[in-house]
MDTraj code that builds the backbone (N, CA, C; nanometers):
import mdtraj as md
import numpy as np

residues = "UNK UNK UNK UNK UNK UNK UNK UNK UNK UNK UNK UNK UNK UNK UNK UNK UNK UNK UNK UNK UNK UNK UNK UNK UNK UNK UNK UNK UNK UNK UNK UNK UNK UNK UNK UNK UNK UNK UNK UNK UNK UNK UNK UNK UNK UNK UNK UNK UNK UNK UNK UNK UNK UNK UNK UNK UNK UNK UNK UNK UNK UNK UNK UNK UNK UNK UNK UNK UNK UNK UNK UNK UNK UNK UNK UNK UNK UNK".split()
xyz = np.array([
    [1.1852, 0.3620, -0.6364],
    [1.3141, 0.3028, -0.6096],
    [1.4135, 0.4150, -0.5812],
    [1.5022, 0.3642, -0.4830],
    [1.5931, 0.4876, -0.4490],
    [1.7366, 0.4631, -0.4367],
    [1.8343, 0.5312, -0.5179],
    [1.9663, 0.4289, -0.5232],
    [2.0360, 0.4597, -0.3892],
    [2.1098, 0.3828, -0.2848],
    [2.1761, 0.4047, -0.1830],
    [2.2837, 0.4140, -0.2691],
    [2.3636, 0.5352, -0.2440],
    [2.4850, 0.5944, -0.2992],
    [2.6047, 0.5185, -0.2733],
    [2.5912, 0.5704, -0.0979],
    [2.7330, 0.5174, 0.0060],
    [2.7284, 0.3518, -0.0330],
    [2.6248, 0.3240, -0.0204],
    [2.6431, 0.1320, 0.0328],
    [2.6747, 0.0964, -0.0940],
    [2.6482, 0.1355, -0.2161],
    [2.7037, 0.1366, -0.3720],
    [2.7838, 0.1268, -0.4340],
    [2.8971, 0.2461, -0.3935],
    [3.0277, 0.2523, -0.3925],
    [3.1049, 0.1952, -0.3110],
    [3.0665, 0.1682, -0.1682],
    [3.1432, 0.0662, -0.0860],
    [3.1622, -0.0872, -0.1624],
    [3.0279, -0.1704, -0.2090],
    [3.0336, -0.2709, -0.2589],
    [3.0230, -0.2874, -0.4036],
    [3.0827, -0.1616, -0.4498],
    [3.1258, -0.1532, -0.5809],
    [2.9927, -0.2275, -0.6677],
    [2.8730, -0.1673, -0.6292],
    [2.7562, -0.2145, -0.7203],
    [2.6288, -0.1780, -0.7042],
    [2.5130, -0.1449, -0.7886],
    [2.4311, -0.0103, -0.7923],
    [2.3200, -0.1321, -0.6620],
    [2.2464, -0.0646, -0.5461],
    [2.1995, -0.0936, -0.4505],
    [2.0709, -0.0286, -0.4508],
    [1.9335, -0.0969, -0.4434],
    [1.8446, 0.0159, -0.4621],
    [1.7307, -0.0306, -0.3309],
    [1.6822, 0.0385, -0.2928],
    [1.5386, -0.0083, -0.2057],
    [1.3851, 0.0816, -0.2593],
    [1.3336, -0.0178, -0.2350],
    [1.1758, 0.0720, -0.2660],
    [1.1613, 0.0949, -0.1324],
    [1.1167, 0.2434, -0.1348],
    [1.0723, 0.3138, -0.0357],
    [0.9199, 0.3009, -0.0111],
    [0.8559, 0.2749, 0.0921],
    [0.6925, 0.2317, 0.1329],
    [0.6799, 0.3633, 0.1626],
    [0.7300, 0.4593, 0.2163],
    [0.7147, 0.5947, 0.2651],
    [0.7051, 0.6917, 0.1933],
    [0.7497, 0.6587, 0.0419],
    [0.7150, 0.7528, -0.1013],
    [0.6347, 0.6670, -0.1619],
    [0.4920, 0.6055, -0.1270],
    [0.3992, 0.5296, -0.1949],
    [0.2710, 0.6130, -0.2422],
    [0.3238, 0.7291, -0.1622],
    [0.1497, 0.8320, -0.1761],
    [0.0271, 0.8195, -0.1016],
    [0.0049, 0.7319, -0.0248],
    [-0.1241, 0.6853, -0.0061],
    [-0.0975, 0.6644, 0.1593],
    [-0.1767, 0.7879, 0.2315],
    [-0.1476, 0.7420, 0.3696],
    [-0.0036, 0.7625, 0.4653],
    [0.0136, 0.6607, 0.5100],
    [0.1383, 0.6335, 0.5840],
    [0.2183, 0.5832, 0.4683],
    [0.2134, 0.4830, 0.3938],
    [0.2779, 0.3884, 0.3437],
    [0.3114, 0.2540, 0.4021],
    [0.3584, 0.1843, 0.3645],
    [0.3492, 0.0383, 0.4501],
    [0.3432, -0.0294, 0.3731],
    [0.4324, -0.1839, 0.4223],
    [0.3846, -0.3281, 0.3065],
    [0.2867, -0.3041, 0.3114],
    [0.1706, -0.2753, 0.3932],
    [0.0323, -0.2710, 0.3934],
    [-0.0542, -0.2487, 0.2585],
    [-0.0273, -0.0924, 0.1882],
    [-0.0390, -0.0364, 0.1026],
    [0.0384, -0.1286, -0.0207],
    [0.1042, -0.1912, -0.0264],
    [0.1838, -0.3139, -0.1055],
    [0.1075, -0.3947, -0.1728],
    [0.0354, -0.4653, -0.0216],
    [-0.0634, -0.5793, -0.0190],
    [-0.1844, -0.5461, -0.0531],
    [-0.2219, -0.4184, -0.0280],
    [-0.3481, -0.3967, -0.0786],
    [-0.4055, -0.3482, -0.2036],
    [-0.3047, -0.3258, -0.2893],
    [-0.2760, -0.2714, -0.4281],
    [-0.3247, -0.4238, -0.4880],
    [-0.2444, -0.5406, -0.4299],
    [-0.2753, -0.6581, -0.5425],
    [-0.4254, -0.7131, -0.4961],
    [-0.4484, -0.7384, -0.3832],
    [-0.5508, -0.7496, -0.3058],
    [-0.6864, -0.7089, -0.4198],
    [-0.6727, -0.5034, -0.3735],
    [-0.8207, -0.4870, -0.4339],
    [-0.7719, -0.4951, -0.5805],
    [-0.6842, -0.4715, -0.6075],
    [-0.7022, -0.4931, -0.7552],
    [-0.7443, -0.6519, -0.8367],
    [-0.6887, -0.7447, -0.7642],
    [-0.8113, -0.8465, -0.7458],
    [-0.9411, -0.9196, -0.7502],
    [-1.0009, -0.7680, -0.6704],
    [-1.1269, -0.8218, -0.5922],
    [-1.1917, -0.7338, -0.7159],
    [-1.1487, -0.5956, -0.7670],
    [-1.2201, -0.4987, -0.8385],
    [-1.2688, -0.6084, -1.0154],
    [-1.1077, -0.6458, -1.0324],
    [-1.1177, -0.7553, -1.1503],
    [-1.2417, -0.8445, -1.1341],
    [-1.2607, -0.8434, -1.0485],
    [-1.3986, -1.0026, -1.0184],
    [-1.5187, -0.9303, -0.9766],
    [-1.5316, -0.7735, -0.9990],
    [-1.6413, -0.7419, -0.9808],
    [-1.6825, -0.6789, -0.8879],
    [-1.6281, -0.6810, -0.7885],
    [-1.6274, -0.6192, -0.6370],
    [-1.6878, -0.4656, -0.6542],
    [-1.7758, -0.4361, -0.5454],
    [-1.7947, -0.2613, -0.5585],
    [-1.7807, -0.2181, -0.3940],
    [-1.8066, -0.3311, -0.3249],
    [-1.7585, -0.2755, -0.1918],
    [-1.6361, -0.3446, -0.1059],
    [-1.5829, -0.2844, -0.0138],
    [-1.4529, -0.3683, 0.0614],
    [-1.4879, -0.3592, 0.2180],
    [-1.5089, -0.5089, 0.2904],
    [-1.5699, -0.5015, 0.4147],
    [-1.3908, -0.5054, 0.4812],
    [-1.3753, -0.4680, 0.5714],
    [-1.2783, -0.4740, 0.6711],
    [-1.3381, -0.3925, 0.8218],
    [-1.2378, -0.5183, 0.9239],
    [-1.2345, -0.4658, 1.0261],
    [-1.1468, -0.4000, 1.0937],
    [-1.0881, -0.3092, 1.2328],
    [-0.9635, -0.2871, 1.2919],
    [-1.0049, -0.2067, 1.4338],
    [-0.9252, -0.1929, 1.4904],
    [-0.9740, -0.1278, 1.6165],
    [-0.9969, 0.0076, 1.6262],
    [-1.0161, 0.1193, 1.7096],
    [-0.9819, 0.2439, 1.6841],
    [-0.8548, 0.2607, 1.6460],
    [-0.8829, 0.3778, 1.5533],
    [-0.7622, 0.3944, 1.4624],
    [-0.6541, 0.3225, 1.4164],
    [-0.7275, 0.2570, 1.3877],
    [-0.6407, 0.1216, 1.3201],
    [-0.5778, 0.1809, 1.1852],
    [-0.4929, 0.1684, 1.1759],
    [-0.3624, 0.1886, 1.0677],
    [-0.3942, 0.1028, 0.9273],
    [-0.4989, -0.0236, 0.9386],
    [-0.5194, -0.1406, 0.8110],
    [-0.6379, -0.0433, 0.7983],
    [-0.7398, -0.0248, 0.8824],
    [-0.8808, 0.0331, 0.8090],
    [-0.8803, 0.1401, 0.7590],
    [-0.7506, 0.2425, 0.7797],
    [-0.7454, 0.3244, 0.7200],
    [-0.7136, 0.3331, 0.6106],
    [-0.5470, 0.2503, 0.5661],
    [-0.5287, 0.2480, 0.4558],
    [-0.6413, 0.1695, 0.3831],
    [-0.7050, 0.0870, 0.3937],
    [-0.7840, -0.0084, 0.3070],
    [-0.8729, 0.0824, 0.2292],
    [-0.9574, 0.1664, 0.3517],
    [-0.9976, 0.2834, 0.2933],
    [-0.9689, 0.3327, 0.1917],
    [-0.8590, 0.4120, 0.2191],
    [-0.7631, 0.5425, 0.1146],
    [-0.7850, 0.4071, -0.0090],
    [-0.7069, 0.2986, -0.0048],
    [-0.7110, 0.2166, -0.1426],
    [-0.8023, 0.1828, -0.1963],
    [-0.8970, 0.1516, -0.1724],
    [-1.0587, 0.0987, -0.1719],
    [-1.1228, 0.2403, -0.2839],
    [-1.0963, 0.3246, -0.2129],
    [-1.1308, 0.4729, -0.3091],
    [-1.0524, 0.5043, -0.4135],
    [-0.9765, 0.4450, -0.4125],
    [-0.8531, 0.5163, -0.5344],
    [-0.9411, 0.4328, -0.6484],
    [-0.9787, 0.2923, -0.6532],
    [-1.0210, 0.2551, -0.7659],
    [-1.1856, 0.2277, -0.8418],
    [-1.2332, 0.3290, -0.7282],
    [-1.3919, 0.3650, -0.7113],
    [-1.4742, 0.2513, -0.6747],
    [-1.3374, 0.1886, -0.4997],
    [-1.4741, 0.1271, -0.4513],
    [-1.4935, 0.1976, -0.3195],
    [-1.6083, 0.1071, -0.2703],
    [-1.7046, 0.1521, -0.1248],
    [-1.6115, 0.0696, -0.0166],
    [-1.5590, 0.1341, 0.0818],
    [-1.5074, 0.0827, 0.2068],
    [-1.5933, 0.0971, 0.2974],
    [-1.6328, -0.0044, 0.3767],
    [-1.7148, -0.0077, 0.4825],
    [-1.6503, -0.0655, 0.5751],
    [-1.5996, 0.0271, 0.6761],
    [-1.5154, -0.0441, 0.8204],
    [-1.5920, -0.0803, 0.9676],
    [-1.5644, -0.1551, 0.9831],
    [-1.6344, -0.2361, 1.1351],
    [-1.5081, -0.2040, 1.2651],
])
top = md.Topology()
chain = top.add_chain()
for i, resn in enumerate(residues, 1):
    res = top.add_residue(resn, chain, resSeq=i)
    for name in ("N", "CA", "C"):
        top.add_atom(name, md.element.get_by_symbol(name[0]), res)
traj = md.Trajectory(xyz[None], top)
């Protein structure tokens, strides 16, 4: 979370945004958002691998990837 200062003091009240771009992982993106509840999800129910598809260099198969590994599963992209 990051406090906007200016827009704060203009409307006389503390203003904050979560930043997707300080998420760590990748690019950042709702993407990385969605996929936090997603595999964490799928890992709860047992899951050891994550199938996804995307085109070349697709921006979803990558992150799915990067997330898929963070919680010691297998990403396999199509």
């Amino acid at each position: 979370m990051q406090k906007l200062e200016n827009i704060s003091r203009l409307l006389n009240t503390n203003v904050y945004i979560k930043r997707d771009d300080l998420t760590g992982i990748g690019l950042g993106s709702n993407k990385v958002r969605k996929l936090e509840f997603l595999l964490a999800d799928t890992k709860r129910k047992g899951a050891e691998v994550v199938f996804t598809t995307g085109g070349a260099q697709s921006n979803h198969a990558m992150l799915t990837a990067v997330c898929a590994k963070k919680p010691g599963m297998e990403p396999i992209l199509f």
